[in-house]
C-alpha positions in Angstrom: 53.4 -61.0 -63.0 50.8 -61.0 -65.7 51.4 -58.6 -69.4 48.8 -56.1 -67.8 50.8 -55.9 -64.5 54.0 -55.7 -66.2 53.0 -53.1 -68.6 51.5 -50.9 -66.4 54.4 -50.7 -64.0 56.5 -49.9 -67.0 54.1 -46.9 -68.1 54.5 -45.7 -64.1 58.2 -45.9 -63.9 60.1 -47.3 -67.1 63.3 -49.3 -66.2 65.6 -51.6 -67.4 66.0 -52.3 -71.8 62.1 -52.5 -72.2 61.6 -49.2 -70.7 64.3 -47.4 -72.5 63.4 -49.2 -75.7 60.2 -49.9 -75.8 58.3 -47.6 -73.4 60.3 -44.8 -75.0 58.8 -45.6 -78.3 55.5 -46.3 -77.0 56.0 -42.5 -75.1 57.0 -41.1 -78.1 54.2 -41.8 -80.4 51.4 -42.0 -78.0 52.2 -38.7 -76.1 52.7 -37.0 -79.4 49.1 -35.7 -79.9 48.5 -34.4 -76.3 52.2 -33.0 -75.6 50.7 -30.5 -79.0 47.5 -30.0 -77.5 49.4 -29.2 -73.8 52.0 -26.5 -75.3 48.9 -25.0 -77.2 46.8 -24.7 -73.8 50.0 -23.2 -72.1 50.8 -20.1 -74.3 54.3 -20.4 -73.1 56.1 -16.8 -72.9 59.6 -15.7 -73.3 60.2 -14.9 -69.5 58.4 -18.4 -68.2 59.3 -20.6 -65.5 57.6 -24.0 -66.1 57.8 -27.3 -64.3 57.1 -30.4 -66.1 56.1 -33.6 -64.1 56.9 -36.7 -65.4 58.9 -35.5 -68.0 59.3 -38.5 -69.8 61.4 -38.8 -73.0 61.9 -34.4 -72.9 60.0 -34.1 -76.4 58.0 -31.6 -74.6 60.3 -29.8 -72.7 62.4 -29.5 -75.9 59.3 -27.7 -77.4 59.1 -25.5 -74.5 62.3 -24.7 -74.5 62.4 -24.2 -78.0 60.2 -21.2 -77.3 61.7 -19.0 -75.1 65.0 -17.1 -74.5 64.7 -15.9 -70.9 62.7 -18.3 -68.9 63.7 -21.8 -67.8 62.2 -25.2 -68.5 62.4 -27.8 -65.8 61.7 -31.6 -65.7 61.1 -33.6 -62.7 60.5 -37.7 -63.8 61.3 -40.6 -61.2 63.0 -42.9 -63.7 66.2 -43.2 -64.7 66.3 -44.5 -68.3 64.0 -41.7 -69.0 65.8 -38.8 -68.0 68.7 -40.4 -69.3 66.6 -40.2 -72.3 65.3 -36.2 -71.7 69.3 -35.1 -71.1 70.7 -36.3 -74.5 67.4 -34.6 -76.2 67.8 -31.8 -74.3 71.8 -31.7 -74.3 71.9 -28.2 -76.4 68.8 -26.3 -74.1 71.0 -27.9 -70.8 74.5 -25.9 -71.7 72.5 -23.2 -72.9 70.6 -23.3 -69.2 67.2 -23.5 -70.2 66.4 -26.4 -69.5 67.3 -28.7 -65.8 66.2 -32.3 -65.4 65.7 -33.7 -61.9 65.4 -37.5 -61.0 63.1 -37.9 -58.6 59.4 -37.9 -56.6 57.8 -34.9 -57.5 55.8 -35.5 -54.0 59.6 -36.0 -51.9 61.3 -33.2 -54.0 60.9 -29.8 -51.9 60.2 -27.4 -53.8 59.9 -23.2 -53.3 56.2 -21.6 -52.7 55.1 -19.7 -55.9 58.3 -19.7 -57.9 56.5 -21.3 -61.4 54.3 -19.2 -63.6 53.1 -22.8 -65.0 53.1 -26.4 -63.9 52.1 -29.2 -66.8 51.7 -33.0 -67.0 50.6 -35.8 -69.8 49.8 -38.9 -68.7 50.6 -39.2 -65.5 47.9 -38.5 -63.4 47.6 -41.7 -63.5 49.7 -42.5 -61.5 49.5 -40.3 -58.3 49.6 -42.3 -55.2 48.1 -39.4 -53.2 46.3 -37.2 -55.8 44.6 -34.8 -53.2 48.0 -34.4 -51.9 50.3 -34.0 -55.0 47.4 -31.2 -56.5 47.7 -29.5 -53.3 51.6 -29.2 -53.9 51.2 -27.9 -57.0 48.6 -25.5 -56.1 51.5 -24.1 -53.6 54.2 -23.8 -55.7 52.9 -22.0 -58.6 52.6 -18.4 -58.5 49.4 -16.2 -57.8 47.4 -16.2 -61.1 49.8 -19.5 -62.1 48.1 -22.6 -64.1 48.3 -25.9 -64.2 47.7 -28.1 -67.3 47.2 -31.2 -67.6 46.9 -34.2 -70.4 44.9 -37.2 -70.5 43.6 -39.6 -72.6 39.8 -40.4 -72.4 38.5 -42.5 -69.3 36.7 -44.8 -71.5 39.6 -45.9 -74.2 42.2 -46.3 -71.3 39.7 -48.2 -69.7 39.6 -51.1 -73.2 43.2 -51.5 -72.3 42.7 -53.7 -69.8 45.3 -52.1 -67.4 46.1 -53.0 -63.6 43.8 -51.1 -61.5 46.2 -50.9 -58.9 48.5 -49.2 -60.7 46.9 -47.3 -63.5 44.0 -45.4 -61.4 41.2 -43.6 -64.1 40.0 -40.3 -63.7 36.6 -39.3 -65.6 36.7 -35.5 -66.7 34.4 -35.0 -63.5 37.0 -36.2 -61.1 39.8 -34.4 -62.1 37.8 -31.0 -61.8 36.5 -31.7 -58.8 40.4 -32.8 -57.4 41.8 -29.6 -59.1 38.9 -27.7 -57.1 39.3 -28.9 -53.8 43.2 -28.2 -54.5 42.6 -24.4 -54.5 41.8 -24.3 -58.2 39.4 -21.9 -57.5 39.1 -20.0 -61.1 37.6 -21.5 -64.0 38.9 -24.9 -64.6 38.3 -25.2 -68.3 38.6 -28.7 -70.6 39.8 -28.9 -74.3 39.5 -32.3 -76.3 41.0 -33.4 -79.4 40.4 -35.9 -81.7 42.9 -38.4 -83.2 41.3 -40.7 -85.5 39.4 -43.2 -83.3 41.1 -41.8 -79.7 40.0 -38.6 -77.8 42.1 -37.2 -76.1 41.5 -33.9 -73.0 43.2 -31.1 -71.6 42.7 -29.5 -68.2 43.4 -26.2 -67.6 43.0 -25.3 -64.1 44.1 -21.7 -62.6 45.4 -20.6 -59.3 
């Protein structure tokens, strides 16, 4: 398996002492600037209910969580050295019960029809074996009015990286509106981009 391969599957699913070591780290600092521009595009409120896909190392749902008193935060991430990683972050807002970490497939996990007020993502997109699909899911468990925001980094930097295209799929701007659209987005889907020296970086904001 080439680097590029390697790497790639890593970013998908993190496993094994590279993945809790070094993906981690890699999470950690490259996430950083679009988990802040995600929680400002969500205007979390006390009373939310928010699920979090790919919830990673938990730095974001520990900011969520950090930010409300009667809601609940939850995670859903298919690998198990990162929510390993999310639960000790997370240990306090766990015993407190605002916060609950799932490991699994968000697609395979069943999930109730309109029971979250807001459904968000960073950088996994990506990685949706059945986009169409997975949108459509979201679509139907988020309640009426209910938004979905999501995090990516800019088609044409990812695209330098030289990652596995069978693996890490790259959406233009264009495509992810028009998958959010056919999804039953069918308010305003708005985009918000943020500069980081050199990198761009976008956020998706689709309603219900």
């Amino acid at each position: 398996m080439s680097f590029s391969s390697f790497f790639s599957e890593q970013a998908r699913k993190p496993k094994g002492w590279f993945g809790r070591v070094v993906m981690s780290a890699v999470f950690n600092i490259g996430n950083a600037t679009l988990n802040d521009l995600v929680f400002e595009m969500m205007a979390v409120q006390d009373h939310d209910h928010i699920l979090e896909i790919g919830s990673g190392t938990g730095k974001l749902l520990y900011t969520m969580a950090s930010h409300i008193e009667q809601g609940l935060i939850e995670g859903i991430d298919f690998s198990k050295a990162m929510v390993s990683l999310a639960e000790k972050r997370n240990t306090i807002h766990i015993r407190t019960g605002k916060v609950r970490i799932v490991q699994g497939d968000f697609d395979e996990i069943p999930l109730k029809t309109g029971q979250y007020d807001t459904v968000c993502s960073v950088n996994t997109l990506y990685f949706w074996r059945q986009p169409g699909m997975t949108a459509r899911k979201i679509a139907d468990i988020l309640k009426p009015t209910g938004k979905l925001v999501v995090g990516v980094e800019d088609r044409e930097q990812l695209q330098k990286r030289k990652l596995d295209d069978d693996i890490f799929h790259v959406y233009s701007l264009t495509d992810i509106q028009n998958l959010l659209s056919h999804a039953g987005f069918n308010q305003n889907i708005t985009v918000t981009s943020r500069k980081f020296g050199s990198s761009a970086f976008h956020c998706v904001v689709a309603v219900k």
